[in-house]
C-alpha positions, 0 to 999 in steps of 0.5 A: 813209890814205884821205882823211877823209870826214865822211859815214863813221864814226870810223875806229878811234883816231881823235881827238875827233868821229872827227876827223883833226887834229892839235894844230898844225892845230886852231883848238881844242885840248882837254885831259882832266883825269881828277881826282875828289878831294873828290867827296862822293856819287857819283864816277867823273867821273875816267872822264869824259874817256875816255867822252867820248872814246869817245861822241864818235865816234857824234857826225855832223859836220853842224851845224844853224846852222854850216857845217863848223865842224869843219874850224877843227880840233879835238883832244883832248890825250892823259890825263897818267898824272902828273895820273891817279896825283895823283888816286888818290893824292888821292882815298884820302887824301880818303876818310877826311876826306868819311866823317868829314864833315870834319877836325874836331879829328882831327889824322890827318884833318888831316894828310890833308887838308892832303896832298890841298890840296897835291896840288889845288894842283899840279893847279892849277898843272899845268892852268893851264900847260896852259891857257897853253899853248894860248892861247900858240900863239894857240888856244881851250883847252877843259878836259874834267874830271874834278870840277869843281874842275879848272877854276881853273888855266885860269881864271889862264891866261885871265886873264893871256891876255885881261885880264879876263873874264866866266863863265858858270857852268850848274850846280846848284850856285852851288860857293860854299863857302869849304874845303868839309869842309877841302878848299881846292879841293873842288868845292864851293868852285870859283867862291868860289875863282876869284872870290876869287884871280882879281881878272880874272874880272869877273862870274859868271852862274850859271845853274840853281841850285837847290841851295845852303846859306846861307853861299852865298847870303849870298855872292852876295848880298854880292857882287851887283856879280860874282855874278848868280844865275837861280836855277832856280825863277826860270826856272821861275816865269817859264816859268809866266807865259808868259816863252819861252826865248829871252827868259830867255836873252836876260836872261841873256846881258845880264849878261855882258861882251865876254869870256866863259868857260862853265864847264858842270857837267853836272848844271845840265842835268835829272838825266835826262840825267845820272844818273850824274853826282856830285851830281844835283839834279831840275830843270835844264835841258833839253839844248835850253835849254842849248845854246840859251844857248850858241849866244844868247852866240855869236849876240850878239857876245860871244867865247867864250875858252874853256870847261870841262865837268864832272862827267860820270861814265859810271857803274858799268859804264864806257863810252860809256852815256847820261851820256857820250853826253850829255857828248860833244854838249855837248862839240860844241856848246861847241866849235862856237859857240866856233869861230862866236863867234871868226869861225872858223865861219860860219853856214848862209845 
């Protein structure tokens, strides 16, 4: 094979960003999780990964801030056809209970909704020996989901890794829901479900949430000692008083810890940028801003352990469209300020 050569295009197969490394090169090691089980509105974020994947190859090397930061290594673990039959098998058995809008006194739609917890709770265990994995060979991990309920079982491996840490919700959703529609581990309940089972994860800062029942508000307003909220509205409103960027992210980075997890739900970026994706909400962030506050956490001397993307859906047609082209620079900006914030990335003098 010819040398790699970052100015040129992906060579054809190649791995994530059209890069050449292999597992035991990489500094940062991906692993694809396409699970879509209790989506309740639109779907095909199962699909995400392999459009990630794809768009990942029209992504250029050169970083703006960061000097090659792609040559620590980074590569993507092939989809498992375990967790992708697990999956389906979940999903139609699922369809039934989100179309009654949940189980109800219906003892079928119990039954199967006790079937599709029991197949979340092996994706668990499966993604969090995964995870584990990764941090054992003394690598970053970085989930590609699928929903977002997928990231809890790399939540627990982090946990056990480093002790204790901090997360980083951007979402438009605060997924504070206790069993949304008898699902235990629907995407809804994702980060009621880490808090409660997971003692190591210290605080959540969630950032662009605008959409949100009572039961979760009355959640993080109970729980104000781990759940801090910046609400879209209050971002808003503080923009409209003259606030800048940079001070909003600077707020938000303060409340976070030494140790920080970023768990991205693509729909906290403005739904323009997503419009495939499950559950899209108006407002958000722009893709500026948000990768503005991944770069503020890294700038600041916080380590990023580790992260999760979500919810991109490549939408009816498949393939690497606009959601995924959008996931897969997200996707790079992740793992690039990943990389600085563990003194594996310098920045340009």
């Amino acid at each position: 094979m010819p040398p790699f050569d970052p100015n040129s295009a992906a060579a054809p197969g190649s791995g994530i960003f059209g890069l050449p490394f292999n597992e035991d090169e990489s500094a940062l090691v991906l692993f694809p999780v396409p699970w879509e089980a209790t989506t309740s509105f639109g779907g095909g974020t199962a699909e995400g990964p392999a459009a990630i994947l794809d768009a990942s190859h029209q992504v250029d090397l050169a970083h703006a801030r960061l000097v090659r930061p792609y040559e620590a290594g980074l590569f993507l673990r092939a989809e498992s056809t375990d967790v992708r039959h697990a999956a389906e098998q979940a999903k139609e058995m699922a369809s039934g209970v989100i179309e009654a809008g949940g189980a109800g006194d219906d003892p079928n739609l119990a039954e199967a909704a006790e079937r599709v917890n029991a197949l979340s709770e092996w994706m668990n265990g499966w993604v969090e020996g995964e995870a584990a994995s990764i941090f054992a060979a003394g690598r970053i991990p970085g989930l590609v989901g699928g929903d977002h309920s997928t990231p809890l079982g790399a939540w627990k491996a982090a946990a056990k890794a480093t002790g204790g840490f901090d997360l980083l919700q951007i979402d438009a959703h605060m997924d504070l829901r206790k069993a949304f529609e008898g699902f235990h581990y629907s995407h809804a309940s994702i980060t009621y479900n880490g808090l409660e089972e997971i003692a190591a994860i210290r605080r959540c800062v969630q950032v662009g949430i605008r959409d949100f029942c009572d039961e979760e508000r009355d959640y993080a307003e109970a729980h104000t000692g781990r759940v801090s909220v910046f609400y879209q509205w209050m971002l808003d409103n503080a923009a409209f008083a003259g606030e800048p960027w940079g001070a909003k992210a600077g707020r938000i980075v303060e409340q976070l810890g030494d140790n920080v997890w970023i768990t991205f739900d693509i729909d906290g970026l403005d739904p323009a940028l997503c419009p495939h994706t499950g559950t899209p909400v108006p407002g958000g962030l722009s893709f500026a801003q948000a990768v503005s506050l991944i770069e503020a956490v890294a700038l600041s001397g916080r380590r990023i352990i580790g992260f999760d993307l979500n919810e991109v859906s490549p939408g009816p047609d498949g393939g690497a469209g606009w959601d995924a082209n959008v996931g897969a620079r997200v996707l790079w900006n992740l793992c690039c300020w990943t990389l600085h914030s563990q003194g594996k990335a310098a920045l340009r003098g």
